[in-house]
N, C-alpha and C positions, 0 to 999 in steps of 0.2 A: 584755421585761425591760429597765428601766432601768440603761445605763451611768453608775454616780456615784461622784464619788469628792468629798467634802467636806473633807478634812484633806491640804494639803501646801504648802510650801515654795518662795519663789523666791528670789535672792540680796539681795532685799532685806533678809532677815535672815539664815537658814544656809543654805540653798539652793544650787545650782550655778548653775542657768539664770534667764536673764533672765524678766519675766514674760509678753512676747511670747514666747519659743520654749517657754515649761511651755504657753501655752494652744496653741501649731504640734504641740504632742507629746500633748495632751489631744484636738484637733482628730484628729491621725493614729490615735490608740488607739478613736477612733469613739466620743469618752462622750459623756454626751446633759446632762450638768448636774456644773461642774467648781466650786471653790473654793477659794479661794488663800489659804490660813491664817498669813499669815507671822505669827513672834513681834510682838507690839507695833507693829503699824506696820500701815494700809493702802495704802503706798506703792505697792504694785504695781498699783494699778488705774490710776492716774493714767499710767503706764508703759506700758497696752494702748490701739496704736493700733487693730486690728482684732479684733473678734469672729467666727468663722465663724458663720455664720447657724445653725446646726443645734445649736453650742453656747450652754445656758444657761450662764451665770457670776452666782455669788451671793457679794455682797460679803461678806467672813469674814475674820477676824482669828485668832491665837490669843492670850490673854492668859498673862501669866502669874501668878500668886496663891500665897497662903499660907492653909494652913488646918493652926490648930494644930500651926502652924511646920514644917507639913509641906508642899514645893512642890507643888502642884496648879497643872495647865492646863485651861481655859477658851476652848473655842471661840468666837467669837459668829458665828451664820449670819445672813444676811439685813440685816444692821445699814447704818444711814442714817451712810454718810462724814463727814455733812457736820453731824451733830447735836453739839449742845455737848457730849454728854454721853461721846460717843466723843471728838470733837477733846480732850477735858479728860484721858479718861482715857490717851489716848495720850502725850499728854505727861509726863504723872506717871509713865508709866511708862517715856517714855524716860529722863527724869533719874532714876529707879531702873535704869537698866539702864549708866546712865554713873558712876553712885555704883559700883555693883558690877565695874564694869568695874577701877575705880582699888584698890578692896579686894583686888579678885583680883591687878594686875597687882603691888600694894604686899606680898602674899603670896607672889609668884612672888620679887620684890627680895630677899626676906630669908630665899629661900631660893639664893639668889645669882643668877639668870636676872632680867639685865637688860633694860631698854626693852620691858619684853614691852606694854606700853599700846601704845608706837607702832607696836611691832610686828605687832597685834592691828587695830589701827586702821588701819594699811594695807591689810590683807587682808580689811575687812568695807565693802559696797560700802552697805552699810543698817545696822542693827541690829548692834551690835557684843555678840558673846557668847560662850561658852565656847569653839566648836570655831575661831573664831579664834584664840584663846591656844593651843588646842593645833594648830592647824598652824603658827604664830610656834615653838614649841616644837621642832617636826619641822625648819622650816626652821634655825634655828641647830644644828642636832646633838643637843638636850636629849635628844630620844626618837626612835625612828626612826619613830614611826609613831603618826597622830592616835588610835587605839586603843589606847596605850599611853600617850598624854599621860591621857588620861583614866582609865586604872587609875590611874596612880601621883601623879596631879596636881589633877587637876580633875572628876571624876566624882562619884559622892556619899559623903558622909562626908569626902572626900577636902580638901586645904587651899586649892583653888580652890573647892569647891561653896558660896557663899554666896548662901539665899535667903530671908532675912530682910527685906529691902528691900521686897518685892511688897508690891501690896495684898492684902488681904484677900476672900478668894475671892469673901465675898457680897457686897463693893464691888461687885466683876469685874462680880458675874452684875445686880448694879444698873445699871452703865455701860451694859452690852447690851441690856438690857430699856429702857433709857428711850431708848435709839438705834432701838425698833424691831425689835433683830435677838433671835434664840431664844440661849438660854446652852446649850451643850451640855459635860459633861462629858466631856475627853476621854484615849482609852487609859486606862480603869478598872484594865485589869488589869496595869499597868505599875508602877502605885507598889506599893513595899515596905511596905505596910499589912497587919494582917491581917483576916479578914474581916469579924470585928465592929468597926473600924475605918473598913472599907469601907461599910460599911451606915452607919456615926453619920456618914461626909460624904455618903453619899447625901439621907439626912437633913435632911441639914443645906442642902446644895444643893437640894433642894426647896422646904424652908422659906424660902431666901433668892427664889425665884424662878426658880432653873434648870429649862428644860421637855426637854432631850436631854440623851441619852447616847450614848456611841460603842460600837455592839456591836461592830462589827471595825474594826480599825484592822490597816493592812495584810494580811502571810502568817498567820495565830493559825490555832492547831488546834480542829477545831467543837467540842469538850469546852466549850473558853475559850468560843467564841460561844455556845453552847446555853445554858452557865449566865451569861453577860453578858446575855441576851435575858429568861432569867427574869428577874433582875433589874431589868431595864429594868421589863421590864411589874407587876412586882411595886409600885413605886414612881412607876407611872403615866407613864413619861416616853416620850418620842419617840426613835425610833431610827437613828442616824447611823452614817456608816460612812463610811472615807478611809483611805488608802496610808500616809501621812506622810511621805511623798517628799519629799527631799530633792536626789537627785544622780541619774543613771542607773548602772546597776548593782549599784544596793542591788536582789539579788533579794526579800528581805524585802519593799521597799518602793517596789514599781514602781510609778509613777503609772496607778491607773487598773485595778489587780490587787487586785480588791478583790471579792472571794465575795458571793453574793448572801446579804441578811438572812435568817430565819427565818420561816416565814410567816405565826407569831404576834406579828410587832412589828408597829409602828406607823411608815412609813417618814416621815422629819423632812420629807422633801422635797415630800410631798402639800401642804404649806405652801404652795409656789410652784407645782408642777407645774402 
């Protein structure tokens, strides 16, 4: 059985660890094909001096999109660093990601919580975005705790959540496809959609080009897999699966703690394997 984990975080965008010690902790968890998803950016490949021999690493990004002004993420697995079509969209997407950075922090001013941009911008080593505002937030006294910045501040609905900037999903899943790499929709069962919802962006990501989906993402109860799996195979796609590791100590979302698929998918990584 294949150790994989395809979906997680280095502090190039929200992440804790650098992307030499995610792949020294990918390395130690004995996974056999790792991928580094940060938001909008594939900074962290350029950052690994060492590969262990035993680990595959498949350049991955995660995007982020709008679909009928709903946020949706967008993995891309496999995708060419160096193709116009990624270099173009990474950029568009960081001056979206510095636009919303100013909305939010000019949202935080006028709820009287000053400098929160610089404050924000200090503590983001890559990709500046939410969970930097809320620990800017934590560190002046606002809230005592980044879980509580985002109930009352910046989570959704909430008067930091603004995601109206993104591109547009089936851009995303264009960007990836002409770089080469698979569009994977990713954590299905995460957005607040309901299920005929769910099925018209399935939909609709197929029709644009997206060929995966993420049957688990991280700890999920096999209920959640079983019927993410139908789903998958219902609408023909490939089946992905990652932690979404972020830090150590998310039990949820420990790098590399990731259930094996169902043994009617179609695993994404037969691609490279």
């Amino acid at each position: 059985m294949m150790n994989v984990d395809l979906h997680c975080h280095t502090n190039m965008s929200d992440g804790s660890l650098t992307p030499e010690q995610l792949v020294e902790l990918a390395n130690e968890r004995a996974l056999d094909i790792l991928s580094i998803t940060d938001h909008d950016t594939l900074d962290a490949y350029s950052a690994i001096e060492v590969i262990p021999a035993k680990l595959q690493l498949i350049t991955g990004i995660e995007f982020s999109s709008q679909w009928r002004k709903q946020g949706i993420h967008i993995v891309g697995l496999n995708v060419d660093p160096l193709s116009e079509s990624i270099i173009f969209g990474v950029a568009q997407q960081k001056k979206a990601r510095l636009d919303r950075a100013e909305k939010i922090a000019e949202r935080l001013s006028n709820l009287g919580f000053e400098h929160c941009l610089e404050g924000a911008t200090l503590l983001a080593d890559g990709q500046i975005g939410r969970p930097h505002f809320a620990q800017h937030l934590v560190n002046v006294g606002a809230v005592s705790n980044i879980k509580q910045a985002f109930k009352k501040y910046l989570g959704a609905g909430k008067v930091g959540d603004i995601k109206e900037q993104w591109a547009e999903t089936a851009t995303v899943v264009q960007w990836i496809r002409e770089s080469g790499g698979i569009a994977v929709l990713a954590h299905p069962s995460k957005y607040k959609v309901t299920r005929t919802k769910l099925k018209e962006l399935l939909t609709d990501f197929c029709s644009a080009g997206g060929e995966g989906m993420e049957v688990i993402s991280g700890l999920q109860i096999p209920a959640v897999t079983r019927d993410l799996a139908t789903l998958c195979n219902q609408y023909g796609l490939l089946a992905s699966c990652g932690s979404d590791f972020h830090a150590p100590g998310m039990k949820w979302a420990a790098l590399g703690l990731v259930s094996s698929l169902p043994e009617n998918c179609s695993p994404i990584w037969h691609r490279w394997a």
